[in-house]
C-alpha positions in Angstrom: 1.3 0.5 9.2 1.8 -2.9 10.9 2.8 -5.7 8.4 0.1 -8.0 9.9 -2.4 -5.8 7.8 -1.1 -6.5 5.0 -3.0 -10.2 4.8 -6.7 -8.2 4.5 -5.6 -5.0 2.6 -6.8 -5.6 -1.2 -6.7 -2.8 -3.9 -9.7 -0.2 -3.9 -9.6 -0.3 -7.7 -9.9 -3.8 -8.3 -10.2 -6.0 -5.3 -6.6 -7.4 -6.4 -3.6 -8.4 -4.1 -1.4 -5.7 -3.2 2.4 -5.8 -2.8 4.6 -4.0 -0.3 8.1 -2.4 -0.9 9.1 -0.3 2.2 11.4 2.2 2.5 12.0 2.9 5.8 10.4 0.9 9.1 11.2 0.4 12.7 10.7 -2.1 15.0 7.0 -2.2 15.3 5.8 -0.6 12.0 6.3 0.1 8.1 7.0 4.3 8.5 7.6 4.9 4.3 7.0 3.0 1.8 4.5 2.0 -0.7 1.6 -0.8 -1.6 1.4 -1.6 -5.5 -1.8 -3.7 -7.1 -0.4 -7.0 -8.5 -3.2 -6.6 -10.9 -3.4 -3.4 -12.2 -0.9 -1.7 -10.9 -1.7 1.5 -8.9 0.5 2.4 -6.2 -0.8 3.7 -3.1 1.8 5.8 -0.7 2.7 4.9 3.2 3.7 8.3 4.3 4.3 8.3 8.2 3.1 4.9 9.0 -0.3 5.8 7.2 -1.3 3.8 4.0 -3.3 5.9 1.5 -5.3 3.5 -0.6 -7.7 6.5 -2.2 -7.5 5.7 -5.6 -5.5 8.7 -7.2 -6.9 10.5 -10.1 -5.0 9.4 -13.8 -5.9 9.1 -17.1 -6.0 5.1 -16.9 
């Protein structure tokens, strides 16, 4: 995922602002890491450069 994207990426859920804590990236892109809703905080995986921001299923 290239950081750039971050700017117009929004939570699914709400529509909130999401922030980014990455575990591993290179040069050009975030590889691992993961996007959390300021708001109401789901997280939503980056798993091989990929963000996956389908909500996940949960009893909240």
């Amino acid at each position: 995922m290239k950081r750039k994207i971050l700017d117009i990426l929004c939570c699914p859920v709400c529509k909130g602002d999401l922030t980014l804590s990455v575990a591993e990236e290179n040069e050009r892109e975030i590889i691992e890491g993961v996007l959390t809703c300021a708001h109401c905080g789901v997280d939503y995986p980056i798993h091989e450069g990929i963000p996956n921001l389908l909500p996940q299923n949960s009893s909240r």
